[in-house]
C-alpha positions in Angstrom: 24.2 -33.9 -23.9 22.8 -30.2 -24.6 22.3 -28.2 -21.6 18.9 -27.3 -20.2 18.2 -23.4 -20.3 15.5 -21.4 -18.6 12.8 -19.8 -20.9 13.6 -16.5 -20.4 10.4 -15.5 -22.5 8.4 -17.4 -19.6 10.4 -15.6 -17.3 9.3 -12.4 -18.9 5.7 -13.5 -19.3 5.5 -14.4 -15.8 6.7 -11.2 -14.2 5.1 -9.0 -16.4 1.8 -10.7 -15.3 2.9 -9.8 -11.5 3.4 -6.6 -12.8 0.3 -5.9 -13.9 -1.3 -7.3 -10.7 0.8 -4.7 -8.9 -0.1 -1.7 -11.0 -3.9 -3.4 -10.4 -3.6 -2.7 -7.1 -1.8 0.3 -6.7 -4.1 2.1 -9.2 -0.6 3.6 -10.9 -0.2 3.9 -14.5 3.6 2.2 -15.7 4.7 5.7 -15.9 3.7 6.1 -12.0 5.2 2.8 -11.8 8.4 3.4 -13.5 8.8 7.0 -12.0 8.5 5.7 -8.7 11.2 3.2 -9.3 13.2 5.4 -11.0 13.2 3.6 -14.4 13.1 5.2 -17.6 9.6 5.6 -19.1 9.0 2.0 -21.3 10.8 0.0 -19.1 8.0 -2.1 -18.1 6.6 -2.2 -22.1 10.5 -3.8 -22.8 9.5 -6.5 -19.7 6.2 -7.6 -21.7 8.4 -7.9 -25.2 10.6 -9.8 -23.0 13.8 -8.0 -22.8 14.7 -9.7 -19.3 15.3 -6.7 -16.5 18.3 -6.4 -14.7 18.8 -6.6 -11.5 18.8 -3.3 -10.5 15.6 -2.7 -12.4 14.1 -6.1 -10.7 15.2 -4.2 -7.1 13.7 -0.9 -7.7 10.5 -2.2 -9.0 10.2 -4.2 -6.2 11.1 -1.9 -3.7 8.6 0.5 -5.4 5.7 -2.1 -5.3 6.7 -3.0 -1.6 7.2 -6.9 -2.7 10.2 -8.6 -2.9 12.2 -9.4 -5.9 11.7 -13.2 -5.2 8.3 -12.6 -5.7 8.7 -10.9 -9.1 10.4 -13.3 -10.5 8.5 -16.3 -8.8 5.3 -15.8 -7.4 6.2 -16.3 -4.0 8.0 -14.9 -0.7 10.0 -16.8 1.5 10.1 -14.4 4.4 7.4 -15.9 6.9 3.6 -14.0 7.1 4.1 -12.1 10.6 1.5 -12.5 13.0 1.1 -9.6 15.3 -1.6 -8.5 17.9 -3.7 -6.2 16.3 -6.7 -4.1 16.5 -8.9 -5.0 13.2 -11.0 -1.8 12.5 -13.1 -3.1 9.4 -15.1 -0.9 7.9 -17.0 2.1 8.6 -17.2 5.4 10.7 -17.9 3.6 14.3 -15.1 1.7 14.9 -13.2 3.1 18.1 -10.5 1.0 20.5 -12.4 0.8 24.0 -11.5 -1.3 26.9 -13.7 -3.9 25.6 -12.3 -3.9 22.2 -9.0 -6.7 22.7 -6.0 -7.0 20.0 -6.4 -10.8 17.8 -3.1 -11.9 16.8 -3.4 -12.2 13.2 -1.2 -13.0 9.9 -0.1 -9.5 8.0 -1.5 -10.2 4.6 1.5 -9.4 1.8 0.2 -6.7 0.0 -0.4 -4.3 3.4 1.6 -1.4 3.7 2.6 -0.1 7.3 2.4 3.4 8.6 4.3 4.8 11.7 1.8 7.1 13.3 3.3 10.7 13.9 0.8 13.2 16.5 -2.5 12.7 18.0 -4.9 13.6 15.9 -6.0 10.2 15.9 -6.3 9.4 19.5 -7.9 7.4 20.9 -7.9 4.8 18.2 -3.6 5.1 17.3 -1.2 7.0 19.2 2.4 8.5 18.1 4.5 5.9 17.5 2.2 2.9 16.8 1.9 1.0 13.5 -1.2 1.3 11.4 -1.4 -0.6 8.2 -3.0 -0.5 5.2 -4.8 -2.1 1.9 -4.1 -1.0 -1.4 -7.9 -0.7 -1.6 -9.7 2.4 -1.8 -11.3 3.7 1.8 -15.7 3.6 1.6 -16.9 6.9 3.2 -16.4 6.8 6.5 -13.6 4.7 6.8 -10.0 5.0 8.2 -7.6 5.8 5.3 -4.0 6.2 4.9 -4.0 9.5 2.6 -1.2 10.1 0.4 -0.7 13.3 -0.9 0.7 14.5 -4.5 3.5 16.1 -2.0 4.3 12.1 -1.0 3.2 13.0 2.9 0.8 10.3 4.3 -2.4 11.3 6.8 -4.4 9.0 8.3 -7.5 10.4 9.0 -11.4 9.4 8.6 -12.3 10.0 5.4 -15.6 11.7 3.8 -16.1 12.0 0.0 -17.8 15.3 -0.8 -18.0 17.1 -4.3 -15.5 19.6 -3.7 -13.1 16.5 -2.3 -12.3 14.7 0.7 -12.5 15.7 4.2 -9.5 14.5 6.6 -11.2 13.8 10.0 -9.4 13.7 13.1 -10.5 11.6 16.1 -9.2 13.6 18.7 -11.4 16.9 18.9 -8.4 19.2 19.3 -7.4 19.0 15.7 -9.5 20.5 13.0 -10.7 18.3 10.1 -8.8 19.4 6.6 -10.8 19.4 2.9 -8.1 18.3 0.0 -9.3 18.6 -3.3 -9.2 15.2 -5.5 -6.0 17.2 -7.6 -3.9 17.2 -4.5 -4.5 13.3 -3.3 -2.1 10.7 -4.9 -3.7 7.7 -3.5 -6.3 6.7 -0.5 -5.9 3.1 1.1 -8.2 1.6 3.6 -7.0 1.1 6.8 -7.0 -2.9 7.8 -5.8 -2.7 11.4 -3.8 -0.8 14.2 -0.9 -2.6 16.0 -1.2 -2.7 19.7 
């Protein structure tokens, strides 16, 4: 009796597709994508002709998505959703934490991204140390945004759109707000909540 392979061209087909959902909703190009995994440019082209990835390839693009490698080559995660008390700050430019405002605990969706908060430009709302994470969504004006800059620092700030760019707005009055031109700014996620 013949043994029963895997269809590697599935295989392929099937993480290339996560692949693309990835670059979806990071907003990278596959250069971006390979560059931040430190792949050579058309490695991501070879996964779509189906030349399997190795391992190492599989770990870095995972590791540059923020997914695991399970996932890539699945569709699914093993490691349990967390659930963690949370402040939820939805949308828009009146959201603060008061003393009536409590923490939900609530299931970390996959595709967030957490940011340790360094200062306290953003005080009241996240103080240095605490966790705020975000969606790899674009902010509305108004919102709270993790900023990444072209120099890979993060800000999370307010943000404002404005012709000549985006204004980074402090909570905490004793910090001036910055204006970054569009040139400088990698990426701009929407913040989804602040862990208590």
């Amino acid at each position: 009796m013949a043994a029963i392979s895997p269809n590697p061209k599935g295989l392929c087909n099937d993480i290339a597709l996560r692949l693309q959902k990835v670059l979806h909703d990071m907003g990278w190009s596959e250069r971006e994508f390979e560059r931040r995994a430190g792949l050579g440019r058309g490695r991501i082209v070879a996964i779509r002709r189906c030349s399997a990835p190795a391992p190492d390839a599989l770990l870095a693009l995972a590791k540059a998505a923020n997914v695991s490698v399970e996932w890539l080559l699945t569709g699914q995660d093993q490691v349990p959703v967390q659930e963690v008390p949370i402040y939820l700050t939805g949308g828009g430019p009146n959201w603060m934490v008061s003393d009536q405002y409590q923490p939900q605990t609530e299931n970390i969706p996959r595709d967030l991204v957490g940011y340790e908060v360094r200062g306290d430009s953003m005080e009241p709302i996240a103080r240095d140390g605490q966790v705020v994470y975000a969606l790899p969504t674009p902010p509305r004006d108004g919102d709270l945004a993790v900023v990444e800059l072209k120099d890979h620092t993060h800000m999370f700030k307010r943000v404002y759109y404005r012709k000549e760019g985006i204004i980074l707005m402090p909570v905490n009055p004793a910090h001036e707000p910055q204006l970054v031109s569009g040139d400088q700014i990698c990426r701009a996620m929407k913040v989804w909540g602040v862990r208590f």
